[in-house]
N, C-alpha and C positions, 0 to 999 in steps of 0.2 A: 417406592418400596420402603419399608421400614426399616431403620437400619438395624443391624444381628448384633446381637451381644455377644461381646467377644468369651472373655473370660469370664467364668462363675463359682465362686466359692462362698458356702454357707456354714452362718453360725447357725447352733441349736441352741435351744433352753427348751425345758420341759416343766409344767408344773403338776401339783399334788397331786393332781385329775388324769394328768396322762397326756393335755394338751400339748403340742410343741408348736414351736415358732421360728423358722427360718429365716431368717436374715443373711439377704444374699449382696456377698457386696459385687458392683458393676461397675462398668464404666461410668463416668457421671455424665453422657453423652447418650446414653442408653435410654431407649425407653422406657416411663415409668409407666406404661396400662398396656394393655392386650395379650402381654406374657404371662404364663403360666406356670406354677411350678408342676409337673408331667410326676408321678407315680406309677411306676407301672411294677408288676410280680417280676418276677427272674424265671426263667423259663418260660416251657410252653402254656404257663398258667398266666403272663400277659395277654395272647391273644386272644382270652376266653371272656367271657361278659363278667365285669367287675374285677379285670384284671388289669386296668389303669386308674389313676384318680386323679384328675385335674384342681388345681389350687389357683386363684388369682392370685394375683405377685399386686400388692400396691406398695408405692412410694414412699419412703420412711426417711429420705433424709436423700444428700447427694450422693450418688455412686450409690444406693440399696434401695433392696426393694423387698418385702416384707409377705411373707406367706403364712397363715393359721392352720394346723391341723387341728379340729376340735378332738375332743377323746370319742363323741360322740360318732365320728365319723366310721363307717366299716371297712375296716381292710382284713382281708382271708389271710389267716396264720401262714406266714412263710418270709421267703426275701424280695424288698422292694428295692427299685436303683429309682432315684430320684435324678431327673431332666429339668431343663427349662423350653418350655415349647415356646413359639415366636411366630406370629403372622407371617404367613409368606414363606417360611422355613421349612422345606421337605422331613432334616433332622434335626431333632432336638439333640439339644446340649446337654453333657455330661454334666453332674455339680462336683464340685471338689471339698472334701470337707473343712472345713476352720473348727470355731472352738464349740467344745462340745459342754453345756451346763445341765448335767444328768441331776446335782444331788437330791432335785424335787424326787427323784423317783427312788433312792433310796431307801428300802423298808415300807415301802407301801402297805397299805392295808386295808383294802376295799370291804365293802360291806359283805360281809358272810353269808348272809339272805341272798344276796343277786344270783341272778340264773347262772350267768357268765364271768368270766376272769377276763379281761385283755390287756396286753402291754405292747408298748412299741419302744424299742432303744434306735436311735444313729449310732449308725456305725462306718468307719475307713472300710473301705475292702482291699483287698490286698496288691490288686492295682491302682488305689489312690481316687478311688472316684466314694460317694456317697450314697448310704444306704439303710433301710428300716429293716429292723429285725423285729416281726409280730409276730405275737402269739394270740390264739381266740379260743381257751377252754371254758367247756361247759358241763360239768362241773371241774373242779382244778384243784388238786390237793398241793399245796404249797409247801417245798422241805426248807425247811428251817436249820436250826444245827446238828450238824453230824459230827458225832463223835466215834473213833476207829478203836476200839477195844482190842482186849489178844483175843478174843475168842468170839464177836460178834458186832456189828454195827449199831448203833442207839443213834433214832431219829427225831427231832421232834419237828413240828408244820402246824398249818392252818390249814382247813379243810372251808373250802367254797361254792357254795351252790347245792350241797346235802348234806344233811345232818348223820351223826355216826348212829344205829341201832345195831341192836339184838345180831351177835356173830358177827360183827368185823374183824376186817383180820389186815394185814397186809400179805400180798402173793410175791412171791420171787417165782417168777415163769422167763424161762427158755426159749427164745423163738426157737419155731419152728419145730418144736419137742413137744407139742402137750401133756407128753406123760410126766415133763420135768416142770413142775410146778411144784412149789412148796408153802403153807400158810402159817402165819407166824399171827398171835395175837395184840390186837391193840393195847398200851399200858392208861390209865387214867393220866392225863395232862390237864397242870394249873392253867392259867391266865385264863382268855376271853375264851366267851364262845367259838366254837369250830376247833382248839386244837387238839391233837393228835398227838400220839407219839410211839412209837415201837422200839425195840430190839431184834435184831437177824443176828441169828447165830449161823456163821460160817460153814458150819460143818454141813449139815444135808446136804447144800448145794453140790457140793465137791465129794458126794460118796457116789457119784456118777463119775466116769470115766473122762479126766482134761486134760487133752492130750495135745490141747492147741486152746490159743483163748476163747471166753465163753465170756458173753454179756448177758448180762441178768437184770432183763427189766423188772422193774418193783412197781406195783399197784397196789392199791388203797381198796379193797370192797368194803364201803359203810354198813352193810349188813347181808346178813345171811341171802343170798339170790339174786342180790344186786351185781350190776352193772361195775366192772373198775375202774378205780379214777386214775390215773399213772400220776404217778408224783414226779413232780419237777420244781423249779425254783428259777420264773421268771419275772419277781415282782421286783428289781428293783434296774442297777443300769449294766448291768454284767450281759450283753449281747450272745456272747459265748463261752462257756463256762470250764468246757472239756479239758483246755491249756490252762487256763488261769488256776482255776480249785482240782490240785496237786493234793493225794491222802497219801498216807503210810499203805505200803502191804502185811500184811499179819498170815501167818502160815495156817491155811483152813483147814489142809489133811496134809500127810506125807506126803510131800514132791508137789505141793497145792498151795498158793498162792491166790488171796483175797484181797482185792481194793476198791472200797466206792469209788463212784467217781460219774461224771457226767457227760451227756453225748455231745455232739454240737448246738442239738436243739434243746440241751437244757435240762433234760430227763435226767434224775437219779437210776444208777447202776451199780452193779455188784459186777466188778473183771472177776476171775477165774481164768489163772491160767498156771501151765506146768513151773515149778521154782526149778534154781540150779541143780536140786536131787534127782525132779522127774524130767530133763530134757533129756 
């Protein structure tokens, strides 16, 4: 029988491209072929076809064994928990994370032509085991810097996979309310091709009734009858953004309360909710 690897903890690095590299340290008594590093989605979206992804583990030194994720490879937008699978081994192993070397991903900047956007960060989870955070937009508008004005939001981004024409606008829409949608115009932005840039003014949102909080997704339509692109901000090693990128609130209406801000999965939002006057 082969013998099981006991303990597993892996370093990352990532390069320009998106590639990572695992570097798992072992036992130096472990075997170095037939293990795998095991990929699989979180949820009931592992059981389904393309909901695992098998990685050889080769040999890289004593005590490690050495895994490539190319960028090229596909993984469906969500959460992976990464394992070591082992011959002979009904369950894989958990990995544990070590040191994480994100700053290749840092400010990415993919070619603006391509159909598609993807990114993949390592991340701790909060039980201590390791994990991929992907994203797979097609097209992807990219938010760049947010600035919190008194009276409105100023955004600027990269737009990837369509070019802006005739009537874009950005939306501010309400789930679940289709009549609470608002369009705000695109402003002309410097540098490369694809960018983008707006202003939200605070006030329309908040001339409806906020009586409890309200998330206000924002979408990109590059032109009049198109398709929206949701804006987010996944290009670089920020796994989760919601806690980290903290904004000011700025008072939208009376007893109304405005602050960007970001979901788990990284989407730009506008909160709306009651201030001290209107609870």
């Amino acid at each position: 029988m082969t013998p099981a690897i006991a303990t597993v903890r892996a370093d990352c690095a990532a390069d320009p491209a998106g590639t990572l590299t695992f570097d798992l340290t072992v036992p130096a008594a472990a075997p170095a072929h037939a293990a795998v590093l095991l990929l699989r989605r979180q949820g009931a979206a592992g059981d389904r076809p393309g909901g695992t992804v098998r990685i050889p583990l080769d040999g890289s030194g004593p005590g490690r064994l050495r895994a490539v994720l190319p960028a090229s490879t596909g993984l469906s937008e969500g959460r992976w928990d990464a394992y070591v699978e082992e011959p002979g081994s009904e369950t894989p192993r958990t990995v544990e994370p070590g040191l994480r070397d994100l700053r290749a991903l840092v400010d990415r900047s993919p070619d603006t032509g391509a159909a598609s956007v993807s990114a993949r960060v390592p991340y701790p989870t909060a039980d201590g085991r390791l994990a991929l955070r992907c994203w797979v937009r097609a097209p992807h508008a990219e938010a760049g810097a947010v600035v919190v004005g008194p009276a409105g939001m100023t955004v600027e981004g990269m737009l990837y996979g369509v070019a802006v024409g005739e009537g874009a606008v950005v939306e501010a829409r309400l789930p679940g309310d289709p009549a609470r949608t608002h369009s705000f115009p695109l402003t002309p932005a410097g540098g490369p091709s694809g960018g983008f840039a707006f202003t939200l003014p605070y006030g329309p949102p908040a001339e409806g009734p906020v009586h409890a909080a309200q998330l206000w997704q924002l979408w990109l339509v590059p032109a009049a009858g198109a398709a929206g692109v949701r804006i987010s901000r996944i290009l670089d090693d920020v796994w989760s953004r919601h806690k980290s990128f903290v904004y000011p609130a700025r008072e939208a209406a009376p007893g109304v309360l405005a602050t960007p801000c970001y979901t788990a999965d990284n989407d730009l939002c506008l909160r709306l909710e009651p201030g001290p006057a209107g609870r």
